[in-house]
N, C-alpha and C positions, 0 to 999 in steps of 0.2 A: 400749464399747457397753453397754446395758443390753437389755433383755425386748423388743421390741415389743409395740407396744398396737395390734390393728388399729382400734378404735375411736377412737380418740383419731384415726389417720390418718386414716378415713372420714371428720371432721368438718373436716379439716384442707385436705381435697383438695375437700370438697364447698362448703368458702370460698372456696379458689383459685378453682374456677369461676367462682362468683357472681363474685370480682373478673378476672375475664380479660380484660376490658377496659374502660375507661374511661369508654364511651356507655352502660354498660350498669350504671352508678351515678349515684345522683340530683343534678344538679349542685350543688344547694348542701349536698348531703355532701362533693364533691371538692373544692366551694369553699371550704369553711369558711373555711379557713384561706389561700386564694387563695395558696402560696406551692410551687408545684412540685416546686422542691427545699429543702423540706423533709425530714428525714427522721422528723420526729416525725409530721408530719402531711400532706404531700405526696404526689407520685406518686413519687418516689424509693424512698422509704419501701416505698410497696407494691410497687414491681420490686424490692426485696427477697425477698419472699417468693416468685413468680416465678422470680426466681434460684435459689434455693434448691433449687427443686422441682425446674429443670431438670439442674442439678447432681448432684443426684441421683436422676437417672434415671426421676422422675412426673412430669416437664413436657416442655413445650417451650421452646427459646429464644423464641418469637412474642411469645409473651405479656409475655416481662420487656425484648426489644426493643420493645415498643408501647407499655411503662409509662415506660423510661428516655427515647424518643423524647420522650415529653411533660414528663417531668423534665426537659429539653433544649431545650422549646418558648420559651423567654422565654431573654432573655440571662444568660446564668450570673454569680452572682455573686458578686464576688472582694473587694468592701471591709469595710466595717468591721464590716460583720453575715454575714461569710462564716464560719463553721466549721464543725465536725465535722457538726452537724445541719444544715446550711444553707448552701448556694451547693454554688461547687467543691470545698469539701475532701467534703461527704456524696455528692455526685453521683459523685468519683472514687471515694468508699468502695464503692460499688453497682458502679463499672464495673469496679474490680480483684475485687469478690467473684465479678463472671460468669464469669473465669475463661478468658476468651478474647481471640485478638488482635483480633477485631474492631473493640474499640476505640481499639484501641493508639494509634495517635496524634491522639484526642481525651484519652486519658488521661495522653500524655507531655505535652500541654500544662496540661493542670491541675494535675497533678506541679508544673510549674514555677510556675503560679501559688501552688500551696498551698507552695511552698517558701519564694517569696519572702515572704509575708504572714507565714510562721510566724516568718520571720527580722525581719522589720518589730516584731511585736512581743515576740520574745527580746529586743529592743534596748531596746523600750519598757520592760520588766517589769525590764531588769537597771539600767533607771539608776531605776528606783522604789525597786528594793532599796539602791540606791547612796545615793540621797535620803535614805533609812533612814524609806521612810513606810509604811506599813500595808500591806498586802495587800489586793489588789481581787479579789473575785470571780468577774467576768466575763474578770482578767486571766490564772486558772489553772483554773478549773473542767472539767469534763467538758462539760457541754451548751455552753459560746460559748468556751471558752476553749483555752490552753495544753495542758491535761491531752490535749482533743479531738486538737488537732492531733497530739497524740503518738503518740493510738490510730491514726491517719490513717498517719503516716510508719514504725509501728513494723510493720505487717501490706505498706504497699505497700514501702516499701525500709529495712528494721532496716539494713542495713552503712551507710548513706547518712550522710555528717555532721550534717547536721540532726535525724536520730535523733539521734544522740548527743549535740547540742546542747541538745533540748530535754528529755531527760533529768539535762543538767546544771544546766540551770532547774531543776527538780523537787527536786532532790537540794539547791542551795542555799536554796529554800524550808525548810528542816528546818532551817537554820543560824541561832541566833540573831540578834536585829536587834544592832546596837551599844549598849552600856549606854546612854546617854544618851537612846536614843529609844524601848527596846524598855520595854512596859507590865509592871509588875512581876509576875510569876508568871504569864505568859500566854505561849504559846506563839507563835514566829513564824507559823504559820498561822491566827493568830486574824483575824478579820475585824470588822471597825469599822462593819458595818453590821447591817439585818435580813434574813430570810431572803429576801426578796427581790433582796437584793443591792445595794439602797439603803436610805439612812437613814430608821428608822424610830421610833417615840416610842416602844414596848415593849421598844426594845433599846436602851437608851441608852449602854450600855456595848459595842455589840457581839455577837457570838455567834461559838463555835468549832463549826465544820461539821463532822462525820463522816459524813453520806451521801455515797454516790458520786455523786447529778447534780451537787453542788454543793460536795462536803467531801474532806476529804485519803481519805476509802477510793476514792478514784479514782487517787488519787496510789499509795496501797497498792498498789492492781491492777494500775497500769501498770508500776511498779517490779519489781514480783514478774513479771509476763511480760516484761519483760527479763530478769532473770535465768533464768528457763525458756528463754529464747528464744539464751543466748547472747549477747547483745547486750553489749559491754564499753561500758564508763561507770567515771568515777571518783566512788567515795563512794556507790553505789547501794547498796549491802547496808546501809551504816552509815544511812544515810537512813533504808530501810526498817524498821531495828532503831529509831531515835526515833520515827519515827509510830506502829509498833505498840505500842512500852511507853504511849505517849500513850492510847491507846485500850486497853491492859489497867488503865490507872489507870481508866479510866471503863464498863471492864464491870460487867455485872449479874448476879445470879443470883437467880432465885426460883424457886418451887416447878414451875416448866414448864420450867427450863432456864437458858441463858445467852443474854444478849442485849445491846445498846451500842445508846444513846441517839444518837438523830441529829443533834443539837445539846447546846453547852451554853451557858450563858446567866450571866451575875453576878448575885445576888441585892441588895437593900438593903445587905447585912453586908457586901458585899467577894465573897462566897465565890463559888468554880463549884458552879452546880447543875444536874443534867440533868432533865428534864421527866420526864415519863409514860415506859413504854416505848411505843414506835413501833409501828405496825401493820407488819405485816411487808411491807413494799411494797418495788420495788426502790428507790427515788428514796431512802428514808433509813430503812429498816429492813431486816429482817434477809436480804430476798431478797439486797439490797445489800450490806449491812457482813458477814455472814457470808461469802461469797462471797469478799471482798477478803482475809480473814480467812485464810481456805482456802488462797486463794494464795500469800499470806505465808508460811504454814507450808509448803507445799510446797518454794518456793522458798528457803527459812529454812536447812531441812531440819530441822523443829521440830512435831513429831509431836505435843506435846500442844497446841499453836494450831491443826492441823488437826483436831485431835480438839474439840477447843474449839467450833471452827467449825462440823461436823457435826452434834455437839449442839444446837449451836444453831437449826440449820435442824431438824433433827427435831424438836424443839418445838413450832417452829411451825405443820409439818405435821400434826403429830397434835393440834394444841389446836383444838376447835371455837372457842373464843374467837377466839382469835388471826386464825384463817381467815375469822369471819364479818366482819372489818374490813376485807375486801378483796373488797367488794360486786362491782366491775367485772371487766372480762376483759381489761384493759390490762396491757400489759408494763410500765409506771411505777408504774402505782396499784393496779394489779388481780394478778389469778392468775396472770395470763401468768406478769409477771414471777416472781415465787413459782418457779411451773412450772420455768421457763429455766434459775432459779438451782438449784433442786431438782436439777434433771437434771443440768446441769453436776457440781456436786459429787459426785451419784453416782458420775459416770462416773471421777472420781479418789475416790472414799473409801477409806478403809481397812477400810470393814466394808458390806455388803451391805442394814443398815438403811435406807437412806437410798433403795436405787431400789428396795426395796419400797413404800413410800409415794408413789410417782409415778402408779401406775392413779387412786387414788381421786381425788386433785388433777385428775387430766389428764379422768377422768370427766363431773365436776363442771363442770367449765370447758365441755366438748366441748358439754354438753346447753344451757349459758347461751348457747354461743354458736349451734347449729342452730337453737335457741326464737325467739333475737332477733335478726337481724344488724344490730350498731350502724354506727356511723363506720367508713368502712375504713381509718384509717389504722393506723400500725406502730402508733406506741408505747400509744395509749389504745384501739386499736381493734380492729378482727376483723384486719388482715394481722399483727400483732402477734400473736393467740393463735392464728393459725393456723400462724405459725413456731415456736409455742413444742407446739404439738400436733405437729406433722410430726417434731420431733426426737423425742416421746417414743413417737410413731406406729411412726417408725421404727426408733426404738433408739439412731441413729448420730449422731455429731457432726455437726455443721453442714458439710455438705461446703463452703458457702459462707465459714466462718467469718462469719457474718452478725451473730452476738451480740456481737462485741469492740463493737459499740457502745456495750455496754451495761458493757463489760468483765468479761465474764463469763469469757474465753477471748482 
């Protein structure tokens, strides 16, 4: 636990309100994105926050049964655009965080379908590796991929085989390709396209990801909470140990701290070069890679990468630079995230630095969001920084464990 903030709660609880129910936001905010269950931007997404509250003791269930009801309005979707943020596996994420049997066998059936699909494409991803062809984006990432469904199986059934299956994905992702096909001095998780995850003309060679929406600190995170979690797997530690030395060849340090580029890219000459440092957002700067960092070292039992990590997040916290780069109050792009990850790592630091710096962040944020109420959805919107104010409102972890989305925990 850390301090409570009542203010930070007051603004936290006075957004639950405004979203407590559905009629009661402007439809083409809930429409934007016309997709339910989404969890980036859907009703899913906001029976998150709901959850949460009721969990812990400032809500009701009403509220985040009225949200999930209409998460549930349209036919749930199980094919090829079904993952972690979207269809059954993010709908079952919401209905295992409620915490009750209510739903229990609406969620034993989605179990089954998010089982099967995860195994459909275990099979697709391991004759890719077999092929000896490049690595696809959308075949292991966090937001549509592999990594997702891992967060999915690893929080609703860790003993389950398909845990362990798709952590033995993960773990041979770190295994080099066979000489004959793999790209000279590039690592198996290099990616053959642009950040978008298709081919683009600025990336002609490619680009290596270390954000977590989209990069191996996803891989980091999930590997490291298996090992927190108990969870056996062969070759996870050693896995973990080549991705991290991967990303301490590519750290930084300047006069504000330590920090890892969210991509790296091949120059004219042949070489890897990393861009700019990244704004500290979750999606691919340090709210993210620090975080993944942290777990590592936890998990490692490697005190000076956790120490590493915490620096790095303090940095960012205390540089007005750094902070004015994250204009919004989104958990991806915005402060949330920042916030989320700030807090989490307090709550493991080894030194007390770290949740002192959480009032002025969680302040800042509280007053953007009472001033303006944007979008409500999770990840870019007010249910998003009103999950990430309620934790720091209230001090305590996520009774829902609602942020492993984000793989924060």
């Amino acid at each position: 636990m850390t301090t409570p903030h009542p203010a930070a709660l007051a603004a936290a609880t006075a957004t639950a309100e405004a979203l407590a129910a559905p009629q009661a936001i402007q439809r083409e905010s809930l429409n934007r994105r016309a997709r339910p269950q989404s969890l980036a931007g859907g009703a899913v997404g906001i029976a998150l926050l709901h959850i949460e509250r009721a969990r812990a003791g400032r809500g009701d269930d009403a509220a985040a049964h009225t949200w999930l009801k209409r998460a549930a309005s349209q036919p749930i979707s199980a094919g090829g655009n079904a993952n972690l943020f979207h269809g059954a596996p993010a709908l079952g994420f919401a209905l295992h965080a409620a915490g009750t049997t209510r739903y229990r066998r609406t969620l034993s059936a989605i179990d089954d379908t998010t089982i099967a699909l995860t195994r459909t494409r275990l099979a697709t991803a391991h004759a890719r590796i077999n092929r000896g062809e490049p690595l696809l984006m959308r075949e292991f990432d966090l937001i549509h991929g592999l990594t997702g469904l891992g967060v999915y199986h690893l929080h609703r059934h860790p003993a389950h085989p398909v845990t362990r299956d798709v952590l033995g994905y993960l773990v041979r992702l770190t295994h080099p390709f066979p000489r004959r096909t793999s790209p000279e001095g590039l690592p198996p998780w290099w990616l053959p396209v642009g950040l978008s995850g298709e081919p683009h003309p600025n990336y002609p060679h490619g680009h290596g990801n270390i954000g977590v929406a989209h990069g191996i600190s996803a891989i980091i995170a999930l590997l490291s909470l298996a090992v927190l979690h108990d969870v056996p797997g062969v070759g996870i530690r050693d896995a973990l140990a080549r991705l991290c030395a991967w990303t301490d060849e590519w750290r930084r340090d300047d006069s504000t701290g330590p920090w890892w580029p969210g991509y790296l890219t091949i120059d004219h000459a042949r070489r890897l070069t990393p861009p700019q440092r990244p704004r500290p957002s979750w999606c691919y700067g340090i709210a993210g890679t620090a975080r993944a960092q942290h777990l590592a070292g936890i998990a490692l039992d490697d005190p000076t990468r956790q120490t590493a990590a915490e620096n790095a997040m303090l940095a960012a916290l205390r540089d007005p630079t750094q902070r004015a780069l994250l204009p919004g109050i989104g958990l991806c792009h915005g402060k949330a995230g920042l916030l989320q990850s700030a807090f989490r790592m307090a709550v493991d630091a080894r030194s007390p630095a770290l949740a002192a710096e959480l009032p002025d962040l969680a302040a800042h944020l509280a007053t953007q969001l009472t001033q303006h109420m944007t979008d409500p959805e999770l990840m870019d919107g007010a249910a998003g920084a009103a999950l990430a104010l309620h934790a720091v409102g209230t001090g305590a972890t996520p009774a829902s464990a609602w942020d492993a989305v984000l793989l924060l925990a």
